[in-house]
N, C-alpha and C positions, 0 to 999 in steps of 0.2 A: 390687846397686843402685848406681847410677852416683852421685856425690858431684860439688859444684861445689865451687872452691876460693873464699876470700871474693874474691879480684880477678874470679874467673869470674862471681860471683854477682851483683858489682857491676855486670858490664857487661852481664851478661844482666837486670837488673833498671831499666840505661838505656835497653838494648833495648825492654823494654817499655814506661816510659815515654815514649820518645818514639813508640811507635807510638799509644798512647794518645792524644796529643796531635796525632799526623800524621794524626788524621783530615779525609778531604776531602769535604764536602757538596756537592748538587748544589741548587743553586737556580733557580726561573724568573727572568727576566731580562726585565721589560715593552719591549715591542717598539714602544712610543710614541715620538718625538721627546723625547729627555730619558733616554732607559730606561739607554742606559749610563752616563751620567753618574751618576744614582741609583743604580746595581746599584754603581758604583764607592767609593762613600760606605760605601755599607751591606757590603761585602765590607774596606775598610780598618779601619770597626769590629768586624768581626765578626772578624777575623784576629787585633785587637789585642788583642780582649778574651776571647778564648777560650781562641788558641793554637791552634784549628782554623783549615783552609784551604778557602775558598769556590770553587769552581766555577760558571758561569753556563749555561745553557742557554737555547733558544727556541724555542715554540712559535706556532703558528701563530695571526695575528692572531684570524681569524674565529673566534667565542663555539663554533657548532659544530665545525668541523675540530679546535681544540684538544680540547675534549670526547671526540670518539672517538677523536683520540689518546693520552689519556688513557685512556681505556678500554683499546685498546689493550695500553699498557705495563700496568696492572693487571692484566688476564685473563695477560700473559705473567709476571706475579709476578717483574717484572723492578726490584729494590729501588733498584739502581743509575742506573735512567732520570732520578730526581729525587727529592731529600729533600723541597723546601719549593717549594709551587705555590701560584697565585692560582686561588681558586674562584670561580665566576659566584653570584649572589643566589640562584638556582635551583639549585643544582648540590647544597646541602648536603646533602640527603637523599638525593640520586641517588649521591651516591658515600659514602654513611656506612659502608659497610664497609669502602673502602678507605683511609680519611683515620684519623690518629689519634685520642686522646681527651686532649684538652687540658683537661678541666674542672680537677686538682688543682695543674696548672701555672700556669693563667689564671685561673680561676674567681675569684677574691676581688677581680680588674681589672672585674668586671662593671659595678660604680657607674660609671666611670669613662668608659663608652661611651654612645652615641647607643642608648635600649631597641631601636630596631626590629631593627636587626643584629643585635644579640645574640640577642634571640628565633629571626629567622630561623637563625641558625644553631648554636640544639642542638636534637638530635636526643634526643628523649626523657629529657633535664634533663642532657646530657652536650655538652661544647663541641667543636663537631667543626672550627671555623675562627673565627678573629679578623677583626675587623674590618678593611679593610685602609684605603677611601675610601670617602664615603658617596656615593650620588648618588638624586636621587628627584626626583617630577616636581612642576612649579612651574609659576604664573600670568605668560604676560610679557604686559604691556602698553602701550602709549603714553601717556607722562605729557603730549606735548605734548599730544593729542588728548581725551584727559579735561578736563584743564584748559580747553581750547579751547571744551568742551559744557557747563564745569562739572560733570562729575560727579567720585566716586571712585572708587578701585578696587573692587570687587564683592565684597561679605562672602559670598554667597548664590549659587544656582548663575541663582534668578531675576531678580535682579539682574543677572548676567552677561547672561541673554537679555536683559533689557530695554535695559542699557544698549548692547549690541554690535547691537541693531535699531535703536537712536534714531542712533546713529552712521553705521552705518554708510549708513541714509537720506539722512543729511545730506551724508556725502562724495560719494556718487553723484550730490548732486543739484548738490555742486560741480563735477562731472563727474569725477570717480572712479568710471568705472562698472566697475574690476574689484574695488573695493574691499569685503574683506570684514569682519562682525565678530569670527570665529573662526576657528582653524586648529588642528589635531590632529590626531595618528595613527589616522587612518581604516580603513587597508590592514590586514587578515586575516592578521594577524602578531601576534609575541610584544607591540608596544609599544600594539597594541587591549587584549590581556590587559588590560596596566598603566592603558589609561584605562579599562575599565571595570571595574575592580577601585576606581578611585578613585570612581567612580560611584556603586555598588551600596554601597559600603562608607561613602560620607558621607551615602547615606542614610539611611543605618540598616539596611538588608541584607543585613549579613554580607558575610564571603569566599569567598563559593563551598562553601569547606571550610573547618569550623572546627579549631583546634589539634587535639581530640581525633581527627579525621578525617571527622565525621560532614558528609555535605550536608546546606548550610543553603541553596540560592539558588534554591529556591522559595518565594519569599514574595513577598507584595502590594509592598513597598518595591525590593526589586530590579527586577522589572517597570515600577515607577514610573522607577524612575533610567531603566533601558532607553530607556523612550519618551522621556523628556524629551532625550535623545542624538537619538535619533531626531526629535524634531523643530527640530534644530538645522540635519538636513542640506537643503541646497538654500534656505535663509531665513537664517541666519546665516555659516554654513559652507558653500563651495561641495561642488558632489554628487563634486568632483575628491576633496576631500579623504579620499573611502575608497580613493582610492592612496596617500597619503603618509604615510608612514614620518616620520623624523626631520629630515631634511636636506629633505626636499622643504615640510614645513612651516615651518620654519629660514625655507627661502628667499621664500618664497610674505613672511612675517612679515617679514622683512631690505630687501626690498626694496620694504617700507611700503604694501602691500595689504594688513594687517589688522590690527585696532585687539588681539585678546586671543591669544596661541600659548598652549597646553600644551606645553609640553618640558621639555627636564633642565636642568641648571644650565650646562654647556657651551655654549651659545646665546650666554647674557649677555655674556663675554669678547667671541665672534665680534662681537655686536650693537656692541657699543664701539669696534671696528677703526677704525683710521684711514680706512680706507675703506669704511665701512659708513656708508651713507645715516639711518640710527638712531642714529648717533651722538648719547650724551648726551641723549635721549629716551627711551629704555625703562626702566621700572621692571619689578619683582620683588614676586609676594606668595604667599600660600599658596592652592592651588586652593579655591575656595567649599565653602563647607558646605552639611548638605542642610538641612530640615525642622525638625531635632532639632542643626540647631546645631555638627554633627560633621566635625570634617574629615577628611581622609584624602588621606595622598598614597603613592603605591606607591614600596618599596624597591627601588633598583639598586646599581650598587657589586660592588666585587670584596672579596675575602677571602683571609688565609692560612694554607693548612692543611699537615698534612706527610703524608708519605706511610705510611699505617701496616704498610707491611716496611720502612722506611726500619731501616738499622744502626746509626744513630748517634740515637737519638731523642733525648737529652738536647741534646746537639750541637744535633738542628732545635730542639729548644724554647725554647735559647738564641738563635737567628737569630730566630724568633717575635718573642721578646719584642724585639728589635731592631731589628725592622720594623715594629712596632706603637707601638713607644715612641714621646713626646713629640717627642723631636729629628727620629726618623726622620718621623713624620707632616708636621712643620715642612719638613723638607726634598724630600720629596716634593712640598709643594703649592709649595716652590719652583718646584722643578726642572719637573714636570711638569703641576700646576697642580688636581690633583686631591685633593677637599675633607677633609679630616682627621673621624675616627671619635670622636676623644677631646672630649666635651661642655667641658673646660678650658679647649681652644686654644682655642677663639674667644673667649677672654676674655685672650689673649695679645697682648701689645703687639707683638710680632714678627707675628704674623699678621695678624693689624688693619691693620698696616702692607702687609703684603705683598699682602693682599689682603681692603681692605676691604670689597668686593662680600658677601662670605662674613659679614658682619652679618645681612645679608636673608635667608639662608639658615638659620641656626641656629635658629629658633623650626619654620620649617617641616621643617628633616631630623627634630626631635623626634616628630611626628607618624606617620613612615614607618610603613606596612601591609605587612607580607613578603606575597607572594602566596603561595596555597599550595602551596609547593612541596616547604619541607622535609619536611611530612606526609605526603606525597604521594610521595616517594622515585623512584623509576625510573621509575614513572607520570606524574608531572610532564609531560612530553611531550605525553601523550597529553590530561591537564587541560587543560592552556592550548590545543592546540588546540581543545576542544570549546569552550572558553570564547569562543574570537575570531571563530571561525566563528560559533556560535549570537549572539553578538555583532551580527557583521555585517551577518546577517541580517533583522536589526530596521533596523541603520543603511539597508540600499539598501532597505527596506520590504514588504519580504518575510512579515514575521510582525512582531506586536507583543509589548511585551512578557509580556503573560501567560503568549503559548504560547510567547517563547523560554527563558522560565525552566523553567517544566516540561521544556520540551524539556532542557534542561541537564543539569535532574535525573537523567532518563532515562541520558540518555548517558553523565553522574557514576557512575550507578550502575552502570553495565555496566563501566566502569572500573575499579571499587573489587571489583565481584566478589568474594571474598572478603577481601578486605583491601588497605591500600596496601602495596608490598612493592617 
């Protein structure tokens, strides 16, 4: 048996220390206006405080593309593609077998975050990603033009119809005749999901799917939100609106043809622009309640989870908590403008400062509804298409709601087949 002498032993034992310490992570790198300046921040802390070394990577902007590239690197069991990646709201149950299990590392941070996030993303009482920015959908409106009719912002989703018809009468008869009194994500896409998820669910209707997995979006109350959508389009909302996505109602809203938008919080900054014709006229509130008084607004937002072949997991779970932390969240909605997770900061005098807007926002991000996605895992896809489609289908007047919930059902359950999986 071979022997080390103490000088050999010494130096084979710095050996190993320092390889210990030379480990190098690979992280995603947001590919937003700001992203390296922030990746730069959060790589001189993590370097400094670890004694590990940060690498940067990028993936592709589009929600899909990066997803199946992601998949992708996973099916190849390639550990080295990336430690620590951002997850979509949707994404957490779809990739739970390949993200780690953060609950004994993060879990006691729980109090400390916005409920809805957190929910949405564990999977069966295990934390499978941290909060990273919240985002979720909000009431903008015109303060001149309230004021103007005297009324207030709309507690109520009937209120909203009554006062977006009294208005919007009045501007046309100013001669405003493209003037309307609502605008939303209309268009047979993921962001119908999120409004009629707000719908159904401030009714009192449930989420399609509840936590345990079971369908709930057969009932009288879901149907009812339906229709009352349904009769918004061609009388409040023009019939254009079941093409518009984000930006096309932005714009429709921006350029002061409509008294009420649904959108995300990203709007309000643009609405402010120096050269935005809303300058210093829009307010913020949380989208109306139904019947029963409920509000609801749907969760968005990205997340951070690590990769679970990742080789250094200790190593990711430190960058975690460093991305998640107080400073970094601060500096993030510096740099890039994107609204912190942690319920504290907004009671932080630095942030207040930085961005007092994000006042109006804290009682509403409390509120956020995860779609059902994390229960839903790989299926997820296949959900929210049945959802926006049968959706739609009410909207352009095709079916009402009775028969689109049933129909839901139907189509839910042909999904879940023997289980979400």
């Amino acid at each position: 048996m071979k022997t080390l002498t103490l000088s050999a032993l010494t130096v084979a034992l710095a050996g190993f220390c320092q390889a210990s310490v030379a480990d190098t992570l690979r992280m995603e790198c947001p590919v937003s206006p700001g992203g390296k300046e922030y990746c730069k921040y959060i790589k001189d802390r993590f370097e400094k405080q670890t004694q590990h070394q940060l690498e940067f990577i990028e993936f592709p902007s589009g929600s899909d593309e990066k997803l199946a590239l992601l998949q992708q690197l996973f099916a190849a069991n390639d550990e080295k593609a990336v430690d620590v990646f951002e997850t979509d709201s949707i994404w957490i149950g779809l990739l739970d077998k390949q993200t780690l299990d953060l609950t004994d590392a993060m879990g006691a941070d729980k109090e400390k975050f916005f409920p809805g996030p957190w929910q949405n993303n564990s999977v069966n009482g295990r934390l499978k990603a941290v909060p990273g920015y919240i985002d979720t959908g909000v009431l903008f409106y015109r303060k001149d033009l309230l004021e103007k009719y005297q009324e207030q912002p709309p507690k109520t989703w009937p209120e909203l119809t009554r006062i977006a018809t009294k208005i919007q009468a009045a501007e046309r008869n100013e001669g405003k005749k493209n003037f309307w009194g609502l605008v939303f994500q209309g268009k047979s896409y993921e962001g119908l999901t999120c409004n009629a998820l707000e719908w159904v669910n401030s009714w009192g209707g449930g989420t399609f799917i509840d936590e345990k997995g079971n369908i709930t979006i057969n009932n009288p109350k879901a149907a009812q939100a339906l229709d009352m959508a349904k009769g918004w389009i061609g009388t409040i909302a023009p019939k254009g609106v079941l093409g518009y996505k984000e930006e096309e109602s932005r714009s429709v809203f921006q350029n002061g043809d409509a008294l009420f938008m649904r959108n995300w919080p990203y709007a309000y900054q643009l609405s402010q622009a120096d050269d935005s014709p809303l300058k210093g006229k829009v307010g913020v509130t949380a989208l109306p309640v139904g019947p029963e008084g409920k509000g609801a607004t749907a969760l968005g937002g990205w997340h951070w989870s690590v990769n679970g072949n990742t080789k250094n997991p200790q190593a990711a779970i430190e960058l975690v908590k460093i991305l998640t932390d107080d400073d970094s969240q601060k500096t993030r909605l510096k740099i890039l403008g994107h609204a912190p997770t942690r319920v504290a900061l907004y009671d932080d005098k630095e942030v207040q400062t930085l961005a007092p807007h994000l006042t109006m926002f804290r009682d509403i991000f409390a509120q956020a509804v995860p779609r059902p996605a994390t229960v839903t895992k790989a299926q997820y896809p296949r959900v929210s298409n049945a959802i926006f489609n049968v959706t739609f289908s009410v909207l352009n007047g095709k079916e009402d709601g009775k028969k689109a919930v049933a129909d839901l059902e139907k189509r839910l359950t042909r999904t879940k087949a023997s289980g979400w999986r």
